[in-house]
N, C-alpha and C positions, 0 to 999 in steps of 0.2 A: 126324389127319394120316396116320397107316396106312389103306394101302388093299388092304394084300395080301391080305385074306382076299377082296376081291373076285376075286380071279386066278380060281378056277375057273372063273368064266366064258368068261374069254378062250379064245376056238379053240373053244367050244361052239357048236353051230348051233341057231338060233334056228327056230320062235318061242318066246318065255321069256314066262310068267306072270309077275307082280311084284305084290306083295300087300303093302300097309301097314298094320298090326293096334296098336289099341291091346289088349296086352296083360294090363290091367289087371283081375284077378280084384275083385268087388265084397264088401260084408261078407257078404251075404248068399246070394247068387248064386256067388258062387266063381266055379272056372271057367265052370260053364254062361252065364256074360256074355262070356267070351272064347269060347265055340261059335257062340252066338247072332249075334254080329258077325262070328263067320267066313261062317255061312250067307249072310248080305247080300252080304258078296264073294263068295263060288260064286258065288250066284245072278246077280250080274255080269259075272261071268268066264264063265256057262255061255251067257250072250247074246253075248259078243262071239266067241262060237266055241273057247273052251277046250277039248280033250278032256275024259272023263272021266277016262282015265288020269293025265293032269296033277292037277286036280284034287283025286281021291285022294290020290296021292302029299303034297299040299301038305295035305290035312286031319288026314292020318298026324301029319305034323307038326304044325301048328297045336294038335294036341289034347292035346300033350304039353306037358305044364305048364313055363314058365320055371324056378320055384322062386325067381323073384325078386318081393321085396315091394316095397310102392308103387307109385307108377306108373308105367307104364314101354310101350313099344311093340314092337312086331316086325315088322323084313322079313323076307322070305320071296321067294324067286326060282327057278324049276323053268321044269324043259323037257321034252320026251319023255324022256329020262334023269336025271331024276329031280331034287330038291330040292339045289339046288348050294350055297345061301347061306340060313341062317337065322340070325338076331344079333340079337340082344336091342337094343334102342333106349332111350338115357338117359330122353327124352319120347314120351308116345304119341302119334299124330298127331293132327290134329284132324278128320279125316275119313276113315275108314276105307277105304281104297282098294283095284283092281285089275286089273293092267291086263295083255291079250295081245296082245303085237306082236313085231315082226320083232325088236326088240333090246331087253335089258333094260333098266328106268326105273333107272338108276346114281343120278341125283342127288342124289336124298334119301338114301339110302343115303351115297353120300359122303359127303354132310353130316353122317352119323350118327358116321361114321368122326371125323369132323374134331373132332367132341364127345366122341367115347370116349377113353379113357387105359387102356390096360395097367399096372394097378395089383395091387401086390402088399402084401396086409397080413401084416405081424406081431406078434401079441401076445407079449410076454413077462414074465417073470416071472426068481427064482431059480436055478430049476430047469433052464428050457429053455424054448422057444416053440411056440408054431401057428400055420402059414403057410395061406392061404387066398388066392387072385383074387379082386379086392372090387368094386361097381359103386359107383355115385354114392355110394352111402350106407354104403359098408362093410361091405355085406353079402355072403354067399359067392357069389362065383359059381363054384363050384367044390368041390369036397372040401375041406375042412380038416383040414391034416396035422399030426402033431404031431411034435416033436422033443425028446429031452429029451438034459439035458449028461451029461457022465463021471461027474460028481460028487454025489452026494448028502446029504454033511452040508452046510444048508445053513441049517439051522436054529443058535440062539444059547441054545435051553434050556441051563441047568443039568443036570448030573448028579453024583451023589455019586463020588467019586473023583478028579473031570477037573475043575482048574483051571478058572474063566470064560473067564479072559484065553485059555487053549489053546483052549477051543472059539471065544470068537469070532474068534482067529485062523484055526480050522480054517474057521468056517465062513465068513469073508469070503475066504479063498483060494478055496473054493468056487464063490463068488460069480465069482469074476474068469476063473475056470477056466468055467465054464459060459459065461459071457457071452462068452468068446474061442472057445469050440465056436459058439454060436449065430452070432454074427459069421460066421463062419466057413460057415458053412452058408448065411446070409445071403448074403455073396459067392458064393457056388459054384449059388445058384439066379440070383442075380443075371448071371453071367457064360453060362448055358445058358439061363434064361427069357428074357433080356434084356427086361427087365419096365419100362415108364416110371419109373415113380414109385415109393419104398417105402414105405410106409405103417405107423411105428413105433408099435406104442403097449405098456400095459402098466406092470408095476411101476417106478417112476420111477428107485430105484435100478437094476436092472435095465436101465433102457432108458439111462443112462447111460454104465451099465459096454460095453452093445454097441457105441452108438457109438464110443465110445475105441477100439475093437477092430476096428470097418468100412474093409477097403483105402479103396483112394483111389473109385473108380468107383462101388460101391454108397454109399459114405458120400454121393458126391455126389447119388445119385438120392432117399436118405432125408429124411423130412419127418415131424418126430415131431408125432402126434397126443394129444390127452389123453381118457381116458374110457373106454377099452379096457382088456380084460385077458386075462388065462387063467381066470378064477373068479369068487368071489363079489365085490362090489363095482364089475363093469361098470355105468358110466352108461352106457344105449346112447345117450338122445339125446343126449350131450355127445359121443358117439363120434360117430355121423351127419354131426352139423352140423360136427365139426372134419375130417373125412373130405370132406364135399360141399365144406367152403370150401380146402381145399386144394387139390382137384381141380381146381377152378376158377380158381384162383391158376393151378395148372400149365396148364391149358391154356393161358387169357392168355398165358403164360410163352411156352410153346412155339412161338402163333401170332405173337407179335411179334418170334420171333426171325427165324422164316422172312420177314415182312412188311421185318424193320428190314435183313436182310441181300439182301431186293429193291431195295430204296430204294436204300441206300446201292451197287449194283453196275451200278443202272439210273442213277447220278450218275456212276457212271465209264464209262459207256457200253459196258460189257463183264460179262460173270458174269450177265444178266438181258436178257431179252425182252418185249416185251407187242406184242401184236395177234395177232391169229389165225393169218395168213399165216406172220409169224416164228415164232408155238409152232410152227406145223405142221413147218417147215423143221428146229427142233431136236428135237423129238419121233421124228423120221423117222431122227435122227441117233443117237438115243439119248442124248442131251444131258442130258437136265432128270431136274434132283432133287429140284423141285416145281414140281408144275402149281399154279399161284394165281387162282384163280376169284373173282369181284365175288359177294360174297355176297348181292345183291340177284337175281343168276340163278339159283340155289338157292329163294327166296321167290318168285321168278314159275312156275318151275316146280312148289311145291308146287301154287297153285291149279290149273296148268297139267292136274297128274294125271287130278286129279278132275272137269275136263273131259272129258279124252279117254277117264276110264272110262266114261264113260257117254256116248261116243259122239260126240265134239265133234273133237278133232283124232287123230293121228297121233303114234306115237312117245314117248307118255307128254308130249306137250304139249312136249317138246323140240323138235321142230320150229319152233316160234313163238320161239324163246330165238337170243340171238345175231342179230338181225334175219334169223331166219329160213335163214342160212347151212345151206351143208349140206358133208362132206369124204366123199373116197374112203378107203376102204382094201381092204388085199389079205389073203391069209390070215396072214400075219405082224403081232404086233402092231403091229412098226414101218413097217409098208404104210401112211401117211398121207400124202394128200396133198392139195391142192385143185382137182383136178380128174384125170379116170379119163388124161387123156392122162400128165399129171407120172408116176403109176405107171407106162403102160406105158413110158416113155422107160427107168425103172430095168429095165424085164422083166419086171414082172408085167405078166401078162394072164389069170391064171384065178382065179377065184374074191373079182370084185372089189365092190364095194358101196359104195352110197351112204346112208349116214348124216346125221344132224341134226349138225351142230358138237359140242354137248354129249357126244352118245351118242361121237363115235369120238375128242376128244380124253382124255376118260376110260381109254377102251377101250386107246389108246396108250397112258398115262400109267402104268396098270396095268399092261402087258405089260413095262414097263422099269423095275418097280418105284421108281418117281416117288412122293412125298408129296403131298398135296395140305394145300391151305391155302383159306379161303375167308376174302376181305379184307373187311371192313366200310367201311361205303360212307364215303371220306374218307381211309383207312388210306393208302391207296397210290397213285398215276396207273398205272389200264390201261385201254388202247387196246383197244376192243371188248369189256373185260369181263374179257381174258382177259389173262396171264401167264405167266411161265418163270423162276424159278434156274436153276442149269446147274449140273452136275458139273465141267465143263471145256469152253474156248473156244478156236477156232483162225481162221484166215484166212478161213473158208468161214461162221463164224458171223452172224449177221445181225447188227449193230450198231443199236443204240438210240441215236436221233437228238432232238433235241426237236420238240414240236410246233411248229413255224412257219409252215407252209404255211395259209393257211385255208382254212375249216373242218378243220384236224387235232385242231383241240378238242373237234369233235362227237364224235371219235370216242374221247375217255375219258370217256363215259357208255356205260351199260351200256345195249346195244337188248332190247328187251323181243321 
């Protein structure tokens, strides 16, 4: 649903390389299978007129190891100023791709977006925890750091002199003492990472005492896992698999909420948009707080790519999506319009451009830090494919009417 790390892009002058890499180190081959699949993309990229300089810069990269296991993919996106955007992809693609043109291939990459979750695990224990950024599978993407509590008798041995009963008084005070620091630590990453999801696992007393301990805000992002720890006794595959199904639970979670609060704002004929014309009109306004894409134009565009890397269309195969439509913009990202006249009326007249649909409502979407959601075919009624939430509506918003008119039905299927 984030899409901010594509921002760099925005206000960059193109042409932009775009490169989709299965990532995936083999048993035996290791990296030299993710070099080998890079060479095929150069050597694509070197045909349709890539510099070298480009290039380089992108192999710089490419050859630096994810450090992530299993499989997994990677964009990649460079310009004559260098590699703006590289992110690790939950799936690797099924066709290794590469493409140079006037504007960056966004979609797949959104799509990538719309699957990943800002996830933040924590193992714990007695003592204290270790925080880590995790991917599908609860693995590091990141350093793992360690924290440990105030308190260290936390243990319940015997000793000659000291009552039982005093030490496991001492040491379950310990317990509660530690688990109120890690809480605690918990929220204060929680409140500056602003992290999706927390990802609890660990000793089970332990991960009790934290939750009791978690404000209101992190308590609600947490989703205790089982199989995880600080030490001896990790099951990892009980960690993975309770880590991937949670994940996926959240996303579901996430994207029905954006879906259910279209619906329901597109029944009261206000708070939601759909058809092109209208996103453009609130995009332009700074309106929307998620763009909602037909996830079927996401799927025509992947083949789409792999056309026009090899020389078939235009625009990373965007051009073909949205029947073909195309928008204006201006050097701002909210310069959108449908056609160069609408800008100039507002006053732009320099530096305007004509875009595929796809490429410039992204391009918007991103510059006014907009969500994106991509609806599964049935989810939702839009008009061309395409959608809007809105942050806020006024007299000048486009109103959402029902289809009556005929053929107004053609037009909530998605044009290829």
């Amino acid at each position: 649903m984030k899409i901010d790390w594509l921002k760099p892009l925005v206000g960059r002058p193109g042409p932009f390389a775009t490169v989709y890499l299965d990532a995936t180190p083999s048993a035996e081959a290791g990296d030299r299978d993710v070099a080998n699949r890079w060479r095929a993309v150069r050597r694509s990229l070197e045909r349709q007129g890539a510099p070298a300089s480009v290039l380089d810069a992108l192999e710089a990269a490419v050859l630096r190891p994810t450090r992530t296991a299993g499989a997994h993919g990677r964009v990649l996106i460079a310009s004559d100023a260098g590699v703006a955007v590289d992110r690790v992809l939950r799936n690797p693609p099924a066709v290794a791709t590469g493409a140079w043109l006037p504007v960056p291939v966004l979609l797949q990459a959104a799509q990538a977006a719309d699957e990943a979750v800002d996830a933040l695990c924590v193992a714990v224990d007695r003592s204290g925890a270790d925080f880590w950024p995790c991917d599908a599978g609860g693995r590091p993407g990141g350093a793992r750091e360690t924290f440990e509590g105030p308190n260290d008798e936390v243990s319940k041995t015997s000793s000659t002199g000291t009552k039982r009963a005093i030490i496991e008084s001492r040491a379950e005070d310990s317990w509660k003492r530690n688990a109120a620091a890690v809480a605690a630590e918990i929220d204060r990453r929680v409140t500056e990472g602003n992290p999706e999801v927390v990802l609890l696992t660990g000793d089970v007393r332990a991960v009790n005492l934290v939750r009791a301990e978690l404000a209101q805000e992190a308590s609600r992002r947490t989703v205790e896992v089982a199989g995880g720890g600080r030490g001896p006794g990790v099951r990892a595959d009980t960690f993975e698999a309770g880590v991937e199904d949670a994940l996926d639970s959240y996303r579901e979670r996430r994207r029905e909420v954006v879906l259910a609060e279209f619906r329901q704002d597109q029944g009261r004929e206000e708070g939601a948009v759909s058809s092109i014309d209208d996103v453009v009109a609130v995009l332009a306004r700074g309106q929307v707080k998620a763009l909602v894409l037909a996830e079927q134009i996401a799927i025509d565009s992947t083949s789409a790519l792999a056309a026009s890397a090899g020389g078939a269309g235009g625009a990373g195969g965007a051009d073909g999506l949205l029947g073909g439509r195309t928008l204006w913009i201006g050097p701002d990202p909210m310069h959108i319009a449908t056609s160069r006249a609408d800008l100039a009326d507002l006053g732009v007249s320099d530096g305007l451009e004509e875009l595929p649909a796809t490429s410039a409502l992204l391009r918007a979407a991103i510059g006014q830090d907009a969500a994106l959601t991509f609806a599964p075919e049935g989810s939702v009624e839009l008009m061309d494919g395409v959608g809007a939430t809105l942050r806020w509506h006024d007299d000048g918003t486009p109103k959402e009417v029902a289809a009556t008119m005929s053929g107004d039905g053609d037009r909530f299927t998605t044009p290829r």
